[in-house]
Backbone as ProteinMPNN parsed JSONL, in Angstrom:
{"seq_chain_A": "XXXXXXXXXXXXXXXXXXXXXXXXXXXXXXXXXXXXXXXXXXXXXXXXXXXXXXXXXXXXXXXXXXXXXXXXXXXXXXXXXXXXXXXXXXXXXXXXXXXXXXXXXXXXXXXXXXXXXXXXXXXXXXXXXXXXXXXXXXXXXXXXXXXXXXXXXXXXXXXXXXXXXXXXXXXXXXXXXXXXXXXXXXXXXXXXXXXXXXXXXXXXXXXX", "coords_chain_A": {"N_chain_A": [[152.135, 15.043, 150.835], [149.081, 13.7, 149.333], [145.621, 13.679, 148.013], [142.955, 11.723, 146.446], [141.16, 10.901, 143.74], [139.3, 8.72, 143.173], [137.14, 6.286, 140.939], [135.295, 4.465, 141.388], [132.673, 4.691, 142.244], [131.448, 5.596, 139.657], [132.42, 3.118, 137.941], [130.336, 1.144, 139.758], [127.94, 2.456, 138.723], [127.737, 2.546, 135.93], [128.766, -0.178, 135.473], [127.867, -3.265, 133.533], [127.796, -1.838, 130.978], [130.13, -0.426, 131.044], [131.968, -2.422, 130.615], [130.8, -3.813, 128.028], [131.654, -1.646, 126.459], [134.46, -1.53, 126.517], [137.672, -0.221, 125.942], [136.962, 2.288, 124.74], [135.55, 3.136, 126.748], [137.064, 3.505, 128.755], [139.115, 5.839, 128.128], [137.172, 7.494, 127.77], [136.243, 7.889, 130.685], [138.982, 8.281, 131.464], [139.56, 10.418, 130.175], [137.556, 12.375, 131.125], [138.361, 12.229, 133.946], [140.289, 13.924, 133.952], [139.965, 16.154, 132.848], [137.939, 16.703, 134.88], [139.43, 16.305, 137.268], [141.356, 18.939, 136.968], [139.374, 20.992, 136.797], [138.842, 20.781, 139.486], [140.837, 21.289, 140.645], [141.713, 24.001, 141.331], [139.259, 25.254, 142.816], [140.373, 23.637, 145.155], [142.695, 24.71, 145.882], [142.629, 27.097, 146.177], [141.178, 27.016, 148.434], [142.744, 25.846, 149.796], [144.569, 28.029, 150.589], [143.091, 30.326, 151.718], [142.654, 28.98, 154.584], [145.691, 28.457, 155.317], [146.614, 31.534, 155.102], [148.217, 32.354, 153.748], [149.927, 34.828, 151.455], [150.142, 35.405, 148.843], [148.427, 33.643, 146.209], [150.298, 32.686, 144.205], [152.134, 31.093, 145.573], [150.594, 28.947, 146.508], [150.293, 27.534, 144.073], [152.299, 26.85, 143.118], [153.378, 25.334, 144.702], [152.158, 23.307, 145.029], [150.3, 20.217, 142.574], [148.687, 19.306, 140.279], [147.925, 15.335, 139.03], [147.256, 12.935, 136.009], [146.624, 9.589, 136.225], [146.218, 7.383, 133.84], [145.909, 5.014, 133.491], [145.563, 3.401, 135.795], [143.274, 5.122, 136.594], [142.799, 6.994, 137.628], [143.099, 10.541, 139.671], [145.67, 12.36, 141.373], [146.064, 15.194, 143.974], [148.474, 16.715, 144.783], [150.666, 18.057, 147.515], [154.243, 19.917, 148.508], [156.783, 20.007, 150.235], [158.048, 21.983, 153.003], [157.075, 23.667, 155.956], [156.31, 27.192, 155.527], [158.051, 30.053, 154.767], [158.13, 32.551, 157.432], [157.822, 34.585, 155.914], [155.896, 34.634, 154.153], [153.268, 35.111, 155.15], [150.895, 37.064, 156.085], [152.436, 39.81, 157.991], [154.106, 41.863, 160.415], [156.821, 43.343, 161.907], [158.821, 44.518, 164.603], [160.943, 47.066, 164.666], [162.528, 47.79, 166.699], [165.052, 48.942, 168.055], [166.211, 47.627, 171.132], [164.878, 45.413, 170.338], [167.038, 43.967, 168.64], [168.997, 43.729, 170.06], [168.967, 41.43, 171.681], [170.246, 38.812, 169.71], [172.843, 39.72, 169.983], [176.088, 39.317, 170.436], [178.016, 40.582, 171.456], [176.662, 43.148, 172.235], [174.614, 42.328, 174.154], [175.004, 42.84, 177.236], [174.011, 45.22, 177.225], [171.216, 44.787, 177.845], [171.531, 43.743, 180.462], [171.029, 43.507, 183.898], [172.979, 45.369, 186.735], [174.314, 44.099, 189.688], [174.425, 45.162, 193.427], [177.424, 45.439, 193.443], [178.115, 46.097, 191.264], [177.985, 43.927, 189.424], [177.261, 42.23, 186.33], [173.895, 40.319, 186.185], [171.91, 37.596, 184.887], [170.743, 37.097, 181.706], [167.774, 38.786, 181.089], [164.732, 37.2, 180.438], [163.132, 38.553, 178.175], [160.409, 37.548, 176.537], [158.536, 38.683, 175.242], [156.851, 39.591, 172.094], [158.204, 40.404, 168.877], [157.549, 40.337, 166.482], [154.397, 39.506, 164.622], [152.042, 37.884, 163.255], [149.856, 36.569, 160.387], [147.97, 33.664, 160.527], [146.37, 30.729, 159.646], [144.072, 31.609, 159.751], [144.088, 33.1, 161.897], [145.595, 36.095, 164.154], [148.494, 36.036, 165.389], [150.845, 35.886, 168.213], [155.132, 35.826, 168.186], [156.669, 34.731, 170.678], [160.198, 36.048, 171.751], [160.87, 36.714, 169.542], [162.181, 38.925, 166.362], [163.428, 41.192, 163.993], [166.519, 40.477, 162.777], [169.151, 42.296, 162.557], [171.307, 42.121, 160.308], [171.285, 40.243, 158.629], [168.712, 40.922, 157.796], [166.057, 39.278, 158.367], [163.071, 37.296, 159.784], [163.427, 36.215, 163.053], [164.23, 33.871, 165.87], [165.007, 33.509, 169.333], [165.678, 30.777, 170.446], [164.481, 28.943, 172.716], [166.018, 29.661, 176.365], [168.937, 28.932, 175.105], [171.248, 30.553, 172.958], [171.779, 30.705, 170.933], [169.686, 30.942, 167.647], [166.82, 30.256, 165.17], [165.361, 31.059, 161.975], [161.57, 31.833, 161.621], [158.899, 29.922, 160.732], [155.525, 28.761, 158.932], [152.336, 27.282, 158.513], [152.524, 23.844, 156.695], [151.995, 23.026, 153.717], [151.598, 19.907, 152.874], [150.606, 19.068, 154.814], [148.423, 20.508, 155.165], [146.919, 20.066, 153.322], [145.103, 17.735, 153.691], [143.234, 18.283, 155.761], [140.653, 19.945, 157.486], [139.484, 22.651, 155.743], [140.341, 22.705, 153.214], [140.23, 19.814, 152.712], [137.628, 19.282, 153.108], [136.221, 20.981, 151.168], [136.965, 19.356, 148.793], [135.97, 17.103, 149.592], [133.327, 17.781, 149.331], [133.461, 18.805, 146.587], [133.892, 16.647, 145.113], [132.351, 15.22, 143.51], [130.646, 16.418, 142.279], [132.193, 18.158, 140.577], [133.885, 16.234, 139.405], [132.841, 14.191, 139.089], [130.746, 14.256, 138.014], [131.885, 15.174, 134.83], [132.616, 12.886, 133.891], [131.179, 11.338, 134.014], [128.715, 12.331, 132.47], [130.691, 12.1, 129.683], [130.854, 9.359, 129.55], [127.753, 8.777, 129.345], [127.244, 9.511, 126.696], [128.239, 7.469, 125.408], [126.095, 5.438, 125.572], [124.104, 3.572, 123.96], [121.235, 5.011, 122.361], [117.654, 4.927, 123.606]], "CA_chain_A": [[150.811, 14.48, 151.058], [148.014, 13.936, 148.509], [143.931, 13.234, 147.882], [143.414, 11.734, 145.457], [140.444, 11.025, 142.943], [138.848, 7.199, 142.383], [136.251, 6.336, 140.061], [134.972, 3.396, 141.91], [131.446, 5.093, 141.78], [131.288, 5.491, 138.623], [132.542, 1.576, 137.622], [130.001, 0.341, 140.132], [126.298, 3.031, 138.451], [127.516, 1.821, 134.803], [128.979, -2.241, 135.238], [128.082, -4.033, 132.385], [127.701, -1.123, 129.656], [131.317, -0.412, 130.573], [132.628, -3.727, 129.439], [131.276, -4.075, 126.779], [132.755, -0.33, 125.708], [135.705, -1.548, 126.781], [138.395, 0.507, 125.26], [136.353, 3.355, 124.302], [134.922, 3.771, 127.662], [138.035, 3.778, 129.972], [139.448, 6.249, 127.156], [136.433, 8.861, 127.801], [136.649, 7.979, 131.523], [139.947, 9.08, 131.716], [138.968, 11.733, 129.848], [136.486, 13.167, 132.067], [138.753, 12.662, 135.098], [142.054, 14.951, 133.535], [139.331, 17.694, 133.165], [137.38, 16.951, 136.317], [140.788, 17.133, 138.07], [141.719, 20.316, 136.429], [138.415, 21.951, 137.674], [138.543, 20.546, 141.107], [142.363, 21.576, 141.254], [141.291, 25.458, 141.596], [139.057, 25.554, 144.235], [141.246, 22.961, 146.431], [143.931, 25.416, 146.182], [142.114, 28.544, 146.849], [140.879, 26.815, 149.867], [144.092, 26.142, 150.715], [145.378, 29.441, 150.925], [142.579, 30.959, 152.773], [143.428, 27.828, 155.239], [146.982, 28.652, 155.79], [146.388, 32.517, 155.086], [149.172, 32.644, 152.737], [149.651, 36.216, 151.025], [149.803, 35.208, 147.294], [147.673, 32.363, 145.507], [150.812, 31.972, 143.16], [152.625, 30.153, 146.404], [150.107, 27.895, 146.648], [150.664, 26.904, 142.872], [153.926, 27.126, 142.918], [153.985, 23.995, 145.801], [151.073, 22.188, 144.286], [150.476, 20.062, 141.745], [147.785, 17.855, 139.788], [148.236, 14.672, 137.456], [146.38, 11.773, 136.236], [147.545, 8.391, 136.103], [145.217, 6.871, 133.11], [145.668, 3.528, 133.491], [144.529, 3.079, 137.532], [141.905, 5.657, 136.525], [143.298, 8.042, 139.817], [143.351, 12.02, 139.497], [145.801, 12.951, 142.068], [146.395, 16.154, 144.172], [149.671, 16.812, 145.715], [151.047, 19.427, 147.843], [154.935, 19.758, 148.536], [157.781, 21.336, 150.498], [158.087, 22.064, 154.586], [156.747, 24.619, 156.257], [156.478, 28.149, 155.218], [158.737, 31.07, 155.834], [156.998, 33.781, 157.837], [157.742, 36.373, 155.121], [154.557, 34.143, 153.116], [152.3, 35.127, 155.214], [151.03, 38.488, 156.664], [152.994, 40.208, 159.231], [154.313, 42.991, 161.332], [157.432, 43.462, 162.773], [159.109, 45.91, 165.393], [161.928, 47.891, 164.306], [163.205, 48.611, 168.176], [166.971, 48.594, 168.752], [165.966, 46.77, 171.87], [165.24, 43.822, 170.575], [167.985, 43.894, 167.769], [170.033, 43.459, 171.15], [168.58, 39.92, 171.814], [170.674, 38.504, 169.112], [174.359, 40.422, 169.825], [176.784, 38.287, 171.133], [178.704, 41.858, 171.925], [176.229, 44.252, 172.854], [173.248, 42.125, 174.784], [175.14, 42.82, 178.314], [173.178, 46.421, 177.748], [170.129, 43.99, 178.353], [171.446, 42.85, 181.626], [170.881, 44.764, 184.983], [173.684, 45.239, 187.527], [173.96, 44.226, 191.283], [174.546, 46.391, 194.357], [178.485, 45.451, 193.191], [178.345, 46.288, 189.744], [178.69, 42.73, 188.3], [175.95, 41.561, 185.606], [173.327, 39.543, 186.333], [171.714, 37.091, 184.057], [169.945, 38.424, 180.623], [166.135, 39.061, 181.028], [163.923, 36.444, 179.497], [162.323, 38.686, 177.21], [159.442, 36.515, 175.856], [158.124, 39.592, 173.833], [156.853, 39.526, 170.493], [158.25, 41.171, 168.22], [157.296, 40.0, 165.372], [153.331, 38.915, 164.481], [151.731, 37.538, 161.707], [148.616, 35.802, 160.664], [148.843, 32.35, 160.373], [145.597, 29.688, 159.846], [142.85, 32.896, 159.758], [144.072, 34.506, 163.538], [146.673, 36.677, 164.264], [149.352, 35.637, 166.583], [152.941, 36.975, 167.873], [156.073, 34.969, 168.483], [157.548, 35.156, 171.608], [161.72, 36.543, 171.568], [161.308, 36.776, 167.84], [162.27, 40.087, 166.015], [163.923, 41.518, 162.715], [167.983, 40.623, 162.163], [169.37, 43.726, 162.004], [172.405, 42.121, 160.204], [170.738, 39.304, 157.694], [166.63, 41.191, 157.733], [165.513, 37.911, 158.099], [162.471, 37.26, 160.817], [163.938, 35.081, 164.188], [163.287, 33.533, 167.01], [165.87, 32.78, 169.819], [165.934, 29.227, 171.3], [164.457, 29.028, 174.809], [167.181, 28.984, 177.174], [169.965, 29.036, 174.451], [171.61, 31.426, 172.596], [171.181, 30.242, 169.184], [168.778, 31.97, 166.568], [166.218, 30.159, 164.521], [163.82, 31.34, 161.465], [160.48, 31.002, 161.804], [158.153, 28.616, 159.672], [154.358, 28.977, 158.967], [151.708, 25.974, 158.09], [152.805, 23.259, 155.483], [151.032, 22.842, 152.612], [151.322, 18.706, 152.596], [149.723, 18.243, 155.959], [147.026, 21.411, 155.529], [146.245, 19.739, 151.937], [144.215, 16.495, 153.684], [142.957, 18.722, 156.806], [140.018, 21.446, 157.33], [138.387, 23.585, 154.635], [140.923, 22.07, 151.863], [139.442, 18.438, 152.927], [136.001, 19.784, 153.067], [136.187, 21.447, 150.079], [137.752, 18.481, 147.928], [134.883, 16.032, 149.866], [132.149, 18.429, 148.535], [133.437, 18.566, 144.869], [134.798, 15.854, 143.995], [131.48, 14.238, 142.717], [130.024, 16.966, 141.946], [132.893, 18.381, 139.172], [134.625, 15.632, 138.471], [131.875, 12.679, 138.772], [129.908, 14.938, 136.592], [132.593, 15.121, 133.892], [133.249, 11.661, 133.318], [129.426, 10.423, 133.494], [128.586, 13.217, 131.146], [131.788, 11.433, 128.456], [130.121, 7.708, 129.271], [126.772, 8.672, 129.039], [127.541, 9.8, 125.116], [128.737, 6.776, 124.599], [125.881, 4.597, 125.797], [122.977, 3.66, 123.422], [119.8, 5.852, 122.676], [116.434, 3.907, 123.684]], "C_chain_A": [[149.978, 14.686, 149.808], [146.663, 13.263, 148.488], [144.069, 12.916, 146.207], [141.529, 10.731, 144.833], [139.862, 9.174, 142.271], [137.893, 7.369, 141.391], [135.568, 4.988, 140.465], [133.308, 3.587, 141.692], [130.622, 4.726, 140.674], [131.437, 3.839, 138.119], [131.172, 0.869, 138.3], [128.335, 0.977, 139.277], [126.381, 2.144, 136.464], [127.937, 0.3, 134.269], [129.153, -2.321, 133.675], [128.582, -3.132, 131.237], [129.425, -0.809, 130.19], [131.952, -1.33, 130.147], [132.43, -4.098, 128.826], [131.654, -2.357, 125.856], [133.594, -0.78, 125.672], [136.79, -0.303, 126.752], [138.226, 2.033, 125.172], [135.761, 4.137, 125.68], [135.656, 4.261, 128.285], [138.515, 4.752, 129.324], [138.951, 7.984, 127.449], [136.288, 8.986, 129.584], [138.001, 8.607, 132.27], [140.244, 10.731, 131.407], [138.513, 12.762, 130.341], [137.153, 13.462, 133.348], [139.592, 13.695, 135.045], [141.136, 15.968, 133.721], [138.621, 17.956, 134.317], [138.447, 17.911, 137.329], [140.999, 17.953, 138.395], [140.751, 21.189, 137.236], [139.114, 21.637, 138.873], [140.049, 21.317, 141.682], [142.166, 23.081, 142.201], [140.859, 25.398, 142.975], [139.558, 24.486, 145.143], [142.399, 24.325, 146.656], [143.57, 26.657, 146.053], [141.499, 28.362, 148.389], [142.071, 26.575, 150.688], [144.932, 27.227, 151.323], [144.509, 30.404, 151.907], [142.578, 30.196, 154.098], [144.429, 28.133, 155.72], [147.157, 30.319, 155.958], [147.613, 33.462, 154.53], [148.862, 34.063, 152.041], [149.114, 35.9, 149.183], [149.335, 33.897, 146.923], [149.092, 31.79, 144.991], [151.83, 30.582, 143.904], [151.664, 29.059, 146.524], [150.143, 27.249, 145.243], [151.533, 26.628, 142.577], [154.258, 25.705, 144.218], [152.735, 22.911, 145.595], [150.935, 21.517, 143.017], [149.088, 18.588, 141.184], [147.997, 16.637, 138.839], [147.083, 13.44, 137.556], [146.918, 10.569, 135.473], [146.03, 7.623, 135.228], [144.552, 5.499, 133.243], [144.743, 3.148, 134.551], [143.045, 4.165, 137.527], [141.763, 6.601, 137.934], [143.497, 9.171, 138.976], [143.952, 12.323, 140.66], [146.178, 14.726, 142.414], [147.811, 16.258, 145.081], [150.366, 18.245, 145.96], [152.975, 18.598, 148.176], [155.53, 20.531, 149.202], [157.266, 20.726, 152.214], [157.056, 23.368, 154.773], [157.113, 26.274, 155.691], [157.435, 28.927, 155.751], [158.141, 32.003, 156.227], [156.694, 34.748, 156.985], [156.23, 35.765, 153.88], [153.438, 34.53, 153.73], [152.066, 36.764, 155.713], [151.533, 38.74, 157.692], [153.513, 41.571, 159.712], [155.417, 42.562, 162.49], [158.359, 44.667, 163.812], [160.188, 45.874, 164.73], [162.786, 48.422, 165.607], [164.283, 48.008, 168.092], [167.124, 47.419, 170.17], [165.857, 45.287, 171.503], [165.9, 43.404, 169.623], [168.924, 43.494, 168.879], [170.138, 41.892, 171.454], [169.666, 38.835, 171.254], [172.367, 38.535, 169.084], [175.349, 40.087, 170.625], [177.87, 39.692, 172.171], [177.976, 43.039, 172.621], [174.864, 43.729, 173.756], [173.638, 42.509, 176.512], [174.409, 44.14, 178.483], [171.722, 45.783, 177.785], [169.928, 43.79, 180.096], [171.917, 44.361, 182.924], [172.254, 44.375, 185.768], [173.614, 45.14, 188.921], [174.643, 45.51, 191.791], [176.535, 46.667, 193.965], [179.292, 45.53, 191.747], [178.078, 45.186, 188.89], [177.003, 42.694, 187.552], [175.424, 40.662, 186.336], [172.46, 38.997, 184.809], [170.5, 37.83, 182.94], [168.32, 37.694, 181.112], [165.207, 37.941, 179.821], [163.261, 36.815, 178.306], [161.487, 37.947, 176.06], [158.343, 37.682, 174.953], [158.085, 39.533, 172.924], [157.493, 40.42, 169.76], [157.905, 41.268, 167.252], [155.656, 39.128, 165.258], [153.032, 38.783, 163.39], [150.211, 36.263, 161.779], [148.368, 34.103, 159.581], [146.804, 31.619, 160.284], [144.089, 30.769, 160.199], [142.975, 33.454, 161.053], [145.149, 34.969, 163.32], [147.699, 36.313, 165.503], [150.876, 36.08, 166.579], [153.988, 35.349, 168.407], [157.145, 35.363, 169.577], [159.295, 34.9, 171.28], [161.656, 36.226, 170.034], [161.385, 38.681, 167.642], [162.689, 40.089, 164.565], [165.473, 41.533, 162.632], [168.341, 41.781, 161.632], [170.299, 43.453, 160.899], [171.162, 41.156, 158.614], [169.249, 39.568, 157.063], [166.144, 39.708, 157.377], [164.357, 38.267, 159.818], [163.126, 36.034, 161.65], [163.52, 34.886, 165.067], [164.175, 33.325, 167.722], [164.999, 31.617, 170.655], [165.723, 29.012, 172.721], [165.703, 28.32, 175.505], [167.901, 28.706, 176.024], [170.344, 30.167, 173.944], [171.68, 31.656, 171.043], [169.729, 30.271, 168.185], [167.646, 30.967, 165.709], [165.147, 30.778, 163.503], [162.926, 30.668, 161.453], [159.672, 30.665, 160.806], [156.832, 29.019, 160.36], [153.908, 27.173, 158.633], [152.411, 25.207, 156.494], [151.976, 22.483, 154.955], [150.294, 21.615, 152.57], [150.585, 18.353, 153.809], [148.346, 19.575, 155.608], [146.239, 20.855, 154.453], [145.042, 18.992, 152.547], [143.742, 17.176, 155.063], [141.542, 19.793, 156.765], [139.157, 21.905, 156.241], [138.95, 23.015, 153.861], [140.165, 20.727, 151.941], [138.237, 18.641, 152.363], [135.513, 19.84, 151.437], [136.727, 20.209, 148.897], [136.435, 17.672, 148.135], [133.557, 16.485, 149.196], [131.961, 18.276, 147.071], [134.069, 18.169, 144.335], [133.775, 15.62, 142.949], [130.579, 15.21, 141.753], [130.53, 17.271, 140.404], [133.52, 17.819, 138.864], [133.844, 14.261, 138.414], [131.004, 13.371, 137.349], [130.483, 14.984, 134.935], [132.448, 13.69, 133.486], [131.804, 11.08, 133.229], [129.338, 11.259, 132.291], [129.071, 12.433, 129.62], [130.525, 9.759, 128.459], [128.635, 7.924, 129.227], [126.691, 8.622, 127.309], [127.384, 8.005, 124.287], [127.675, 5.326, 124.902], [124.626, 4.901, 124.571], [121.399, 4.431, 123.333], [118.882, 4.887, 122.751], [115.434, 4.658, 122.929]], "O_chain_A": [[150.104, 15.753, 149.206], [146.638, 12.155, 149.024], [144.713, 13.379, 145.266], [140.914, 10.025, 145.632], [140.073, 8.684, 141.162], [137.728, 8.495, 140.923], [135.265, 4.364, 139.448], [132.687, 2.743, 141.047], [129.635, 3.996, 140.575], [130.344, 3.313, 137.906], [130.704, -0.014, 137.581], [127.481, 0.099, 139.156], [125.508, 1.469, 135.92], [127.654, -0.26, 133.21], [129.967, -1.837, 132.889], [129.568, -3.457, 130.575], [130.109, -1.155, 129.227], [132.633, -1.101, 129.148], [133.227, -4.912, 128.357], [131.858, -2.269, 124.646], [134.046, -0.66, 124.533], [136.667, 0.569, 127.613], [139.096, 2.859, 125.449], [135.547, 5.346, 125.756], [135.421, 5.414, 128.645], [138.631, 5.4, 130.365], [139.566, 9.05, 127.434], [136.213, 10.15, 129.977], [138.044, 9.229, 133.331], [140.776, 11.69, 131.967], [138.901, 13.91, 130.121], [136.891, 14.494, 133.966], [139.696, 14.423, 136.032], [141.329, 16.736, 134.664], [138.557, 19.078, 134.818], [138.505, 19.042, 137.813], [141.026, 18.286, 139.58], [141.113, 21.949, 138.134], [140.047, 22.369, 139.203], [140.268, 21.766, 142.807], [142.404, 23.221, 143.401], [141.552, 25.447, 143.991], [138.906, 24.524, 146.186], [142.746, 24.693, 147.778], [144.494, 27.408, 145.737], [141.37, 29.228, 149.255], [142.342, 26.939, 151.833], [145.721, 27.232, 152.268], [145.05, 31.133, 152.739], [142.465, 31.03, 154.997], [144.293, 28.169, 156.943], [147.84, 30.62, 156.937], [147.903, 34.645, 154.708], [147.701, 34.471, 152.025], [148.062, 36.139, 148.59], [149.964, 32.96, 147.413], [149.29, 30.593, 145.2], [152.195, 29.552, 143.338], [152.263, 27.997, 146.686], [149.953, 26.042, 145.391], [151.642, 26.002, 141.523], [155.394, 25.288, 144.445], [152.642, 21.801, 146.121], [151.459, 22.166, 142.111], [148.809, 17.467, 141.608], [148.286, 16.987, 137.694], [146.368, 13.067, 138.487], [147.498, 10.57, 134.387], [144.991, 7.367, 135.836], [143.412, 5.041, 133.171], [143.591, 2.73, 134.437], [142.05, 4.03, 138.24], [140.94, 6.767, 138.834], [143.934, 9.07, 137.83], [143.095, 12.675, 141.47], [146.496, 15.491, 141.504], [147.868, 15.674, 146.163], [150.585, 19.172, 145.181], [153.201, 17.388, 148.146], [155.223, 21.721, 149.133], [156.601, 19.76, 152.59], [156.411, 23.906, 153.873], [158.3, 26.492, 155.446], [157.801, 28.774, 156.916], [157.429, 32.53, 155.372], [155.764, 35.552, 157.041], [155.747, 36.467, 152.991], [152.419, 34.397, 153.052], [152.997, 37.569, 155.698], [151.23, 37.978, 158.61], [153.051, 42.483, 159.026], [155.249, 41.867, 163.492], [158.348, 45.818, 163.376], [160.541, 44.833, 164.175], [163.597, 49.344, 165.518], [164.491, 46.795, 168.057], [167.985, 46.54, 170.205], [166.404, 44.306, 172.008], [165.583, 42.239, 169.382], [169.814, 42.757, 168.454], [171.191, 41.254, 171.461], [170.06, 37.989, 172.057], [173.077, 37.749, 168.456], [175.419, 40.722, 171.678], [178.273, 39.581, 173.328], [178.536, 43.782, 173.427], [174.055, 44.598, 174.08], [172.64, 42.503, 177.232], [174.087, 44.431, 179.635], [170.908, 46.705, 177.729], [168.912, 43.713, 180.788], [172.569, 45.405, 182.923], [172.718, 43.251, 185.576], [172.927, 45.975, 189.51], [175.161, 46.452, 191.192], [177.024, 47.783, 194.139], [180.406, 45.225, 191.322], [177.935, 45.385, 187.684], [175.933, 43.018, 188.067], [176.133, 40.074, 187.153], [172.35, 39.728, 183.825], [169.687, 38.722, 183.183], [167.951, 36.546, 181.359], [165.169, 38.055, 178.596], [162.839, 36.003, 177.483], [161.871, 37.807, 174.899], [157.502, 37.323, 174.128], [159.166, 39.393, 172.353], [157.233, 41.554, 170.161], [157.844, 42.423, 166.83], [155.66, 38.039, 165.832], [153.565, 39.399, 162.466], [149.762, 35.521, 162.653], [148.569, 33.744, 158.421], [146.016, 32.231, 161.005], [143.2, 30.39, 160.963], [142.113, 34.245, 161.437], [145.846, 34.502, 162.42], [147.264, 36.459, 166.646], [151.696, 36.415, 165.724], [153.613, 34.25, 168.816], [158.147, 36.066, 169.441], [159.708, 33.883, 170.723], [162.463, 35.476, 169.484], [160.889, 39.514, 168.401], [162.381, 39.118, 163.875], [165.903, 42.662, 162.397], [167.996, 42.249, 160.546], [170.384, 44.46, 160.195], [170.429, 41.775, 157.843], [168.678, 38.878, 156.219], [165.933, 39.212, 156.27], [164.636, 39.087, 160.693], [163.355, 34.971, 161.073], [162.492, 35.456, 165.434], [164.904, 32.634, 167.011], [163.946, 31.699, 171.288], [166.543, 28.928, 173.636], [166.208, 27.201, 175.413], [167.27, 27.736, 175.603], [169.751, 31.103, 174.479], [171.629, 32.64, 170.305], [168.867, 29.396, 168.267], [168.509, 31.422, 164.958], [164.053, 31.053, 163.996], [162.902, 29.442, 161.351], [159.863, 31.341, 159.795], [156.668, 29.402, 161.518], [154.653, 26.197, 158.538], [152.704, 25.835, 155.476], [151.354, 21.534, 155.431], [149.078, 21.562, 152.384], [149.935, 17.308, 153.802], [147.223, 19.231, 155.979], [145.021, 21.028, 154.464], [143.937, 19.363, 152.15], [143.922, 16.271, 155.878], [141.531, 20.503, 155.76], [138.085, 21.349, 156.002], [138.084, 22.357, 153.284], [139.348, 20.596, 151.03], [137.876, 18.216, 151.265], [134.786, 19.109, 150.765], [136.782, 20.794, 147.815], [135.735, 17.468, 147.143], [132.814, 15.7, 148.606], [130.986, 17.878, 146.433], [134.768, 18.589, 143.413], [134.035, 15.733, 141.751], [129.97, 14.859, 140.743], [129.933, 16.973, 139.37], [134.19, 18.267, 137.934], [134.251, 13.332, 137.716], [130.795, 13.022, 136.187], [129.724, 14.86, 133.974], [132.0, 13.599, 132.343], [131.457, 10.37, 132.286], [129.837, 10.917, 131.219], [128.307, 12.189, 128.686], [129.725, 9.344, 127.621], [128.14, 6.825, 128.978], [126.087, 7.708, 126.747], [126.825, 7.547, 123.29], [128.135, 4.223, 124.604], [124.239, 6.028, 124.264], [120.571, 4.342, 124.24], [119.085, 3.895, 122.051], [114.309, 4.188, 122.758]]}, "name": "protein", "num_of_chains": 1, "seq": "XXXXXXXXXXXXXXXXXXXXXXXXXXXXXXXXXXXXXXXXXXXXXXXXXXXXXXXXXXXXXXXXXXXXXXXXXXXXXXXXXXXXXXXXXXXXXXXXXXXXXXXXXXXXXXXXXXXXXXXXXXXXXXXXXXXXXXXXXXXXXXXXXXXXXXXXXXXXXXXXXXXXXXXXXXXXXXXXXXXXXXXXXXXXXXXXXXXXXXXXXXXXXXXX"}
């Protein structure tokens, strides 16, 4: 997903005096947007991260990216990738042997209770968190998730199956055009990157 940066504004406050710049104008226009961009890039992607509640900024740089296409006179922003892995964001998980059992194709029958005739009965739903983490500025747990005793990876089993999944946080390309990142992009675009590029074409228009 990406936002992305017109100049339509601008074309429609200076008209004529840009054509006859021609050349010179679109030149310092483009100009103004590469560094607008640049500013604006920052705080989009510090809003992003307090947004998703990612641990390190450098992940959010590390899946983002700005460029500017000169010709169409566009500064885009683009985010990239799927969803996070839980270990990006903050968390807390149990360490109990118990629910290392969840997972053990050999040892989960010490899960399961016995009838009046000994035999097993079916394993215990355990919908217990084990594992929490803070995701989108709250804290929340993941029901039958825990810590792989075998792989330390965070999991989740599969309602009603028996098969394991890791779990995934917010992704970047849908939180980019959503929320406080939106907000924050709608606030300053005009501000730091309209400002840049008038600033360049004002220079270049005649003193009275």
């Amino acid at each position: 997903m990406r936002i992305e940066i017109q100049t339509d504004a601008v074309l429609a406050r200076f008209g004529g005096a840009i054509d006859m710049m021609s050349a010179n104008a679109r030149q310092e226009m483009a100009r103004g947007l590469a560094r607008g961009g640049e500013k604006l890039r920052t705080p989009v992607r510090r809003a992003l991260k307090v947004q998703t509640s990612v641990k390190r900024y450098g992940t959010i740089v590390a899946n983002t990216r700005g460029w500017l296409d000169a010709g169409a006179l566009r500064y885009t922003i683009e985010a990239s990738g799927k969803g996070l892995p839980l270990s990006e964001f903050p968390h807390k998980a149990s360490r109990s042997k118990l629910l290392a059992l969840r997972w053990s194709a050999k040892e989960h029958w010490r899960l399961q209770k016995r009838d009046s005739s000994g035999r097993f009965g079916a394993l215990p739903a355990l919908n217990d968190a084990g594992v929490s983490a803070t995701m989108w500025m709250k804290k929340r747990g993941f029901a039958r998730s825990f810590v792989h005793p075998d792989r330390g990876q965070l999991m989740q089993r599969v309602p009603g199956k028996r098969s394991l999944r890791k779990i995934y946080g917010p992704s970047l390309p849908k939180e980019l055009t959503i929320g406080r990142t939106e907000q924050t992009f709608q606030q300053s675009a005009r501000s730091i990157v309209m400002n840049e590029i008038e600033k360049r074409l004002l220079r270049l228009l005649p003193r009275s």
